[in-house]
VOGUTI-436446 format. One record per atom (N, C-alpha, C): residue in one letter; atom name; x, z, y; residue number from 1. Coordinates in steps of 0.2 Angstrom, whole numbers, padded with zeros to 4 digits, always signed. Layout:
N
(a,CA,(X,Z,Y),NUM);
...
//
This chain:
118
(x,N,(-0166,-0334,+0165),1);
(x,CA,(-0160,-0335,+0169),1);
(x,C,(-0157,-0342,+0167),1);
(x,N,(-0156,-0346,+0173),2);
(x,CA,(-0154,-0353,+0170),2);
(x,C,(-0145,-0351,+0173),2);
(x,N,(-0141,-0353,+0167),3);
(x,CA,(-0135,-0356,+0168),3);
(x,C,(-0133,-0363,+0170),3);
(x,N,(-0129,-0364,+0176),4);
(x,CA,(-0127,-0368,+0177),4);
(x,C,(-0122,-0370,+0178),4);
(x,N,(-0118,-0376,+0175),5);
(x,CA,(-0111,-0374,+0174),5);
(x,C,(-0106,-0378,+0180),5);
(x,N,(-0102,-0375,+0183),6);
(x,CA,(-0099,-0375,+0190),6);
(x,C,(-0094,-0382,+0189),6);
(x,N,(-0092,-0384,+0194),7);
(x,CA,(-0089,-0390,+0193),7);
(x,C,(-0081,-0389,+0197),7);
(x,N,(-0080,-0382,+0199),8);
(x,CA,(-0073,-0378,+0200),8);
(x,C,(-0070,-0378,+0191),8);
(x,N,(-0072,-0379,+0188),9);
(x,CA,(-0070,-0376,+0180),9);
(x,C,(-0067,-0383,+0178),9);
(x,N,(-0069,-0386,+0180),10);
(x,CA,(-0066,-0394,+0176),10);
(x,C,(-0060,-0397,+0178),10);
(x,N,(-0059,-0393,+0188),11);
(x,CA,(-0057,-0398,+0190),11);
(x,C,(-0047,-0394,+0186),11);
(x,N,(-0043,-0397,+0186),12);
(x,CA,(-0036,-0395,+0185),12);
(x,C,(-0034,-0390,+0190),12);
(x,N,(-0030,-0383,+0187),13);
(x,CA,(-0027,-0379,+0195),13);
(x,C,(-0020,-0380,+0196),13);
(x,N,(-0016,-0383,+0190),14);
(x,CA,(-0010,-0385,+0193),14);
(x,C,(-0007,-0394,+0193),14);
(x,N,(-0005,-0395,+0192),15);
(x,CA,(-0004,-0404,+0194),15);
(x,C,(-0004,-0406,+0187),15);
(x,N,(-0007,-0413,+0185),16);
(x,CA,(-0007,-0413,+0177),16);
(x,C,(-0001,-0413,+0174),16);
(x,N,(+0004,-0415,+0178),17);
(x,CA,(+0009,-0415,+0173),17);
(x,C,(+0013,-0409,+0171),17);
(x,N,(+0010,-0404,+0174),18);
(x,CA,(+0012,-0399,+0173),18);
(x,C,(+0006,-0393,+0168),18);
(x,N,(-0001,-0394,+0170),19);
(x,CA,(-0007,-0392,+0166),19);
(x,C,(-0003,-0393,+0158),19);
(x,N,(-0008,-0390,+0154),20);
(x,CA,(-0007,-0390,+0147),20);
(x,C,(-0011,-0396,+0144),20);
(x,N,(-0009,-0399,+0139),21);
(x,CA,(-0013,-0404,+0137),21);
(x,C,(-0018,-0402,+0132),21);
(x,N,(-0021,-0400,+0134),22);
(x,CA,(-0029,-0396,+0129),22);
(x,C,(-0032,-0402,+0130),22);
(x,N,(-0039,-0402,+0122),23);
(x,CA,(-0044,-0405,+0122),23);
(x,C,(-0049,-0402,+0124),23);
(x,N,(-0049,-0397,+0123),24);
(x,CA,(-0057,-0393,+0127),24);
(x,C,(-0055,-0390,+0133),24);
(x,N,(-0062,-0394,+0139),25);
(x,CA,(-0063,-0389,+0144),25);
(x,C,(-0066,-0382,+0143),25);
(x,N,(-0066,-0378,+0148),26);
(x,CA,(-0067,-0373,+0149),26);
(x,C,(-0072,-0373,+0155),26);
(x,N,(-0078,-0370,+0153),27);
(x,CA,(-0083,-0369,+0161),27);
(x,C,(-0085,-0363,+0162),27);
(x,N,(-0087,-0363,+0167),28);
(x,CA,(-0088,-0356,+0168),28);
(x,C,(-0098,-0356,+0172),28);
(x,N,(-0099,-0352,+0170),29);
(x,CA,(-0105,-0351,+0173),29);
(x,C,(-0110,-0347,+0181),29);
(x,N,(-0113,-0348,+0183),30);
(x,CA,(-0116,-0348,+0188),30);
(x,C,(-0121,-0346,+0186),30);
(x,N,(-0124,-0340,+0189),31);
(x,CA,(-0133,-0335,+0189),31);
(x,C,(-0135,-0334,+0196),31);
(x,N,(-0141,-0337,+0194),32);
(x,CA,(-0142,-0337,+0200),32);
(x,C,(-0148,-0329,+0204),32);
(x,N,(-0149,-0326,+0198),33);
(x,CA,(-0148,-0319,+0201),33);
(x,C,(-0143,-0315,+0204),33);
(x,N,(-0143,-0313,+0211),34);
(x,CA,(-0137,-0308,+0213),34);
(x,C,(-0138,-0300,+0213),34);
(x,N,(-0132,-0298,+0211),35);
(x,CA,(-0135,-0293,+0210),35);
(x,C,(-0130,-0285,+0214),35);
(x,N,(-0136,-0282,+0216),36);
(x,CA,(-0135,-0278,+0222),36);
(x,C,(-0131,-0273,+0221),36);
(x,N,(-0124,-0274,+0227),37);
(x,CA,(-0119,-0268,+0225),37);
(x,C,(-0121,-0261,+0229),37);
(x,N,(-0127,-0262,+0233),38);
(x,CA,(-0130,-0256,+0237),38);
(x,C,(-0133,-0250,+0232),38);
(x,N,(-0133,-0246,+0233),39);
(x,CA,(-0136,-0241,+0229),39);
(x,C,(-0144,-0240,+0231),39);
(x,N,(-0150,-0237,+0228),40);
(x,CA,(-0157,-0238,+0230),40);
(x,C,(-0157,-0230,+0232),40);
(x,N,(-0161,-0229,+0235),41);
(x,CA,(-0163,-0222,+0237),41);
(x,C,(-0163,-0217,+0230),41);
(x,N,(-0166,-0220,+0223),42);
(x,CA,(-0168,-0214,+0219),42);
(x,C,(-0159,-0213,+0216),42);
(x,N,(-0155,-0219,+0215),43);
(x,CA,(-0149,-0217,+0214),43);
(x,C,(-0145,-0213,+0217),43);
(x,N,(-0144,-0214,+0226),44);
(x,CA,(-0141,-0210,+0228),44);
(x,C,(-0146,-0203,+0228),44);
(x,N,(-0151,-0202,+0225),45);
(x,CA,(-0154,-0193,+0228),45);
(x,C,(-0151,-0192,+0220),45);
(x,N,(-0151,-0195,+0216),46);
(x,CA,(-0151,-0193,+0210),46);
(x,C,(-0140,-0192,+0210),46);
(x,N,(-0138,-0195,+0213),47);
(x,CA,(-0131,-0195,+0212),47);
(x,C,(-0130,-0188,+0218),47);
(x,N,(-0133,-0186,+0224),48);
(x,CA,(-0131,-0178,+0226),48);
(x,C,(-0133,-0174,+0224),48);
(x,N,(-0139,-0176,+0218),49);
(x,CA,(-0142,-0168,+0214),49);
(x,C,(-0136,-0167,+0210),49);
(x,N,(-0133,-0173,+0205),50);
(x,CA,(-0128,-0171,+0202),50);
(x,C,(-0122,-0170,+0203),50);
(x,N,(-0119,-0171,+0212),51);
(x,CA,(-0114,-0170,+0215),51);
(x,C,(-0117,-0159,+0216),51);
(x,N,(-0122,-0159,+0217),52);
(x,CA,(-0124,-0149,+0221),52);
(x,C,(-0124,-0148,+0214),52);
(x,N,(-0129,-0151,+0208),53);
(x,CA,(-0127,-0146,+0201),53);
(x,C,(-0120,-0143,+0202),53);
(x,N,(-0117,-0148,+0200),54);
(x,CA,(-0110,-0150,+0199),54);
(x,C,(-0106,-0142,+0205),54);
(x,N,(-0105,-0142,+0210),55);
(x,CA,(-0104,-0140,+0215),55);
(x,C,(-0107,-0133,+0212),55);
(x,N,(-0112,-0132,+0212),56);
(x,CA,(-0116,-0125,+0210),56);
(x,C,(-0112,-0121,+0204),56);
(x,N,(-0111,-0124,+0199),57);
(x,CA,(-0109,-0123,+0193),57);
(x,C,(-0102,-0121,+0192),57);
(x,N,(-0097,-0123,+0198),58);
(x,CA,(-0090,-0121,+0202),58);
(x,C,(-0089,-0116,+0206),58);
(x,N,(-0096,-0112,+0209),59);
(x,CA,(-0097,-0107,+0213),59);
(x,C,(-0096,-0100,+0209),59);
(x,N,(-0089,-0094,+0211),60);
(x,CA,(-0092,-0090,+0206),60);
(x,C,(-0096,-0084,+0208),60);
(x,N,(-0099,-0083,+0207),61);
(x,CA,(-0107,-0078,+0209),61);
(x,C,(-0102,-0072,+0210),61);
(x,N,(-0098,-0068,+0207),62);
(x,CA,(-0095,-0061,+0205),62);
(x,C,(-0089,-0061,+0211),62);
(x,N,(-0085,-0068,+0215),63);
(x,CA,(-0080,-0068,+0217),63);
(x,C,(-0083,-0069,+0224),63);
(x,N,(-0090,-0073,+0225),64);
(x,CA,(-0093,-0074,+0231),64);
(x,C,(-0095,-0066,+0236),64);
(x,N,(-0096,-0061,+0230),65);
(x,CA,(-0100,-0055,+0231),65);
(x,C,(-0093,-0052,+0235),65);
(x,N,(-0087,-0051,+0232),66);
(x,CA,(-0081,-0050,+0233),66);
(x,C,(-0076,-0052,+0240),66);
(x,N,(-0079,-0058,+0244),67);
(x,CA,(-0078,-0060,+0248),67);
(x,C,(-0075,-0058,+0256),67);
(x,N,(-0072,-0055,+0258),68);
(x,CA,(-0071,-0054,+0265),68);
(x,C,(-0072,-0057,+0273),68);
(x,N,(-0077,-0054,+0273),69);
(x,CA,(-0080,-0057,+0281),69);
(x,C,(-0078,-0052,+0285),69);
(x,N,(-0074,-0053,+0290),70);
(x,CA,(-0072,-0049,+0296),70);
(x,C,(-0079,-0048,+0301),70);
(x,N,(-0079,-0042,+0305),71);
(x,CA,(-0084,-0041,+0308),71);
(x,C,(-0082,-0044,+0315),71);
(x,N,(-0082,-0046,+0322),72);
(x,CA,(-0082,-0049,+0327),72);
(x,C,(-0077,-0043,+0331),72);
(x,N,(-0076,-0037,+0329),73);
(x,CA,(-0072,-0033,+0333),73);
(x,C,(-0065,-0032,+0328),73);
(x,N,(-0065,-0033,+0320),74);
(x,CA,(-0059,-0033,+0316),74);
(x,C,(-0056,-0040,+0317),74);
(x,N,(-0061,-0047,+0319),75);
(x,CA,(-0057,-0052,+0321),75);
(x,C,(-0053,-0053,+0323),75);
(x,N,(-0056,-0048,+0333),76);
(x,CA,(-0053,-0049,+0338),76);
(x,C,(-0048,-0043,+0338),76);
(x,N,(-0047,-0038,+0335),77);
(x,CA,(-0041,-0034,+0331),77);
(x,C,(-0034,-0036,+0328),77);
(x,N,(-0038,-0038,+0324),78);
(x,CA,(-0033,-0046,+0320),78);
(x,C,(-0030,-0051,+0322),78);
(x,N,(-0034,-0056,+0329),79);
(x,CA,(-0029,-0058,+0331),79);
(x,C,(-0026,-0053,+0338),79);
(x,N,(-0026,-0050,+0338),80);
(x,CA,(-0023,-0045,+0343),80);
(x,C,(-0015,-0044,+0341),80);
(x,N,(-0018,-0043,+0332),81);
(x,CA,(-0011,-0043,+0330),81);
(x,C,(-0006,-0045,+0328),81);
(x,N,(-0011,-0053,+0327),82);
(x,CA,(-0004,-0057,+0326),82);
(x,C,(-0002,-0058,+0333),82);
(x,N,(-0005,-0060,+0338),83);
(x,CA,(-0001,-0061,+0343),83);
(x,C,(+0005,-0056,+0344),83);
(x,N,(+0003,-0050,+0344),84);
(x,CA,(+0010,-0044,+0343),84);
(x,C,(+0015,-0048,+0340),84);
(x,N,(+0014,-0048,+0334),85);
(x,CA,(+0019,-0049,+0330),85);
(x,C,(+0021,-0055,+0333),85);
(x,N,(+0018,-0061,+0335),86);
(x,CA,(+0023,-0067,+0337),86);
(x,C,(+0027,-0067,+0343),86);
(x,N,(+0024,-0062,+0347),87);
(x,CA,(+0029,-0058,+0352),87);
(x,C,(+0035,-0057,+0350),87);
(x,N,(+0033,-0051,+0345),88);
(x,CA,(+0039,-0046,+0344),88);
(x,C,(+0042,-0051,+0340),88);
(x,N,(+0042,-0057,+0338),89);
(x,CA,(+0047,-0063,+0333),89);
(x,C,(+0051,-0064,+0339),89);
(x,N,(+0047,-0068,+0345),90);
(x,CA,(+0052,-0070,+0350),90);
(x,C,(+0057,-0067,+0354),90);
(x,N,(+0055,-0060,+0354),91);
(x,CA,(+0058,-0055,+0357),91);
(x,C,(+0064,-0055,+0352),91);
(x,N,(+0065,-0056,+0347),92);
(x,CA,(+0070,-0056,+0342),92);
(x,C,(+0075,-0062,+0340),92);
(x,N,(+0072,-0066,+0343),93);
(x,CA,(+0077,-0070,+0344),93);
(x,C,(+0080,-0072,+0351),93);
(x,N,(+0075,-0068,+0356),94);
(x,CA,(+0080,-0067,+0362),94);
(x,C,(+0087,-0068,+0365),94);
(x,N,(+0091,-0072,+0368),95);
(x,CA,(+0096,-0068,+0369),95);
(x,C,(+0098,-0062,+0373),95);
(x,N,(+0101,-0055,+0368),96);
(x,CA,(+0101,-0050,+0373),96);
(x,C,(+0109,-0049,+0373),96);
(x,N,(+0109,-0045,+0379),97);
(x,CA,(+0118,-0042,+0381),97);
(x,C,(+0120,-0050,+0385),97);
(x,N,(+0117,-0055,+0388),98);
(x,CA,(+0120,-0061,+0387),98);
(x,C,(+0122,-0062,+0395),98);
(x,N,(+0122,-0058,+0400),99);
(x,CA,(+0123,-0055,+0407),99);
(x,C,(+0129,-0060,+0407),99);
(x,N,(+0128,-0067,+0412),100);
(x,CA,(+0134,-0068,+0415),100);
(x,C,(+0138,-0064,+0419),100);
(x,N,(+0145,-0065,+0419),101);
(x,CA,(+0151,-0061,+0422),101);
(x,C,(+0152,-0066,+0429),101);
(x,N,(+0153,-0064,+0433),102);
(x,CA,(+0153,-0067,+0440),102);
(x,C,(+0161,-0067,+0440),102);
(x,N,(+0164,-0072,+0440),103);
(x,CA,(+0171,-0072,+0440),103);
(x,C,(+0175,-0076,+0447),103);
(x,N,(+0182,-0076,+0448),104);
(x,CA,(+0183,-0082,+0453),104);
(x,C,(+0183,-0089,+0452),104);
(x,N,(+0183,-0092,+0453),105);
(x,CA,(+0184,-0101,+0450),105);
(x,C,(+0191,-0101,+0449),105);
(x,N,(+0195,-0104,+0446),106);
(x,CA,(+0201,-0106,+0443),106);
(x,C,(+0200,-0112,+0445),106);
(x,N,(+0207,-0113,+0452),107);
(x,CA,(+0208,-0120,+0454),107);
(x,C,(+0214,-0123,+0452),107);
(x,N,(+0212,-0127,+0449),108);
(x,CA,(+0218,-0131,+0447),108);
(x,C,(+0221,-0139,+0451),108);
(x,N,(+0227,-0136,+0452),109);
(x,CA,(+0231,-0140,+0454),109);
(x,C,(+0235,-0146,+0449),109);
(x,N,(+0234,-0152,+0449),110);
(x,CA,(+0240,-0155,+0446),110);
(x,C,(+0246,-0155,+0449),110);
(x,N,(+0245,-0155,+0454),111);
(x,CA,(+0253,-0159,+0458),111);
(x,C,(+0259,-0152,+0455),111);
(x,N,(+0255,-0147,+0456),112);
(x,CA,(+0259,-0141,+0457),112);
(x,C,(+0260,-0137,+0449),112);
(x,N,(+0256,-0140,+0445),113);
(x,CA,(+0257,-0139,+0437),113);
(x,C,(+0263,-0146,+0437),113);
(x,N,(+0264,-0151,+0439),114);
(x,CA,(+0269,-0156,+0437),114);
(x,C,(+0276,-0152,+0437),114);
(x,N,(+0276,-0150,+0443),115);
(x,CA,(+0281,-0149,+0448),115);
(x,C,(+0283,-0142,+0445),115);
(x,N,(+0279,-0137,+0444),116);
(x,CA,(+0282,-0131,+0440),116);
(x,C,(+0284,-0133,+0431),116);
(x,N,(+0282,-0137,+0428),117);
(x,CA,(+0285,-0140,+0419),117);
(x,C,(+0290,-0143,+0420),117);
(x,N,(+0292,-0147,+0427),118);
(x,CA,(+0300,-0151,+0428),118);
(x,C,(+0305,-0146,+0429),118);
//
């Protein structure tokens, strides 16, 4: 690997009379191998065995056994039944007894309230 050393390193980044006055530069270096931020085939097979071990290892055998699966007729039971119940929520917040009263209209007169307060 040959180094070679950049000519960004030497130049000043702030104005000289501002930079510090050092004796030694400072360089930086340059390779001219690059190198590959891709992952290769055997990396990535080898990073999902150790993502499923991993995952495997998390699984409990005793609680999976213990699991409940609904059968297609206890599903449709189920939601059978919450729908009820979000009925019967609605229904509860209903307004009940709220029967408008059919009354006469109340007309009011100004001229004739002025003239009854004087």
């Amino acid at each position: 690997m040959m180094l070679r050393r950049s000519l960004d390193s030497q130049r000043p980044i702030m104005a000289p009379s501002l930079a510090s006055q050092r004796n030694s530069k400072r360089y930086s270096t340059i390779s001219n191998q690059t190198t590959s931020s891709t992952m290769t085939g055997d990396s990535r097979m080898a990073e999902i065995k150790e993502l499923s071990a991993g995952l495997a290892r998390l699984e409990n055998k005793r609680l999976s056994q213990q699991r409940f699966v609904p059968t297609p007729e206890k599903s449709e039971s189920l939601s059978k039944l919450a729908l009820g119940a979000k009925v019967e929520r609605a229904l509860g917040r209903r307004m009940s007894s709220q029967d408008a009263v059919m009354r006469k209209p109340v007309v009011l007169d100004e001229k004739n309230m002025i003239k009854s307060a004087s």
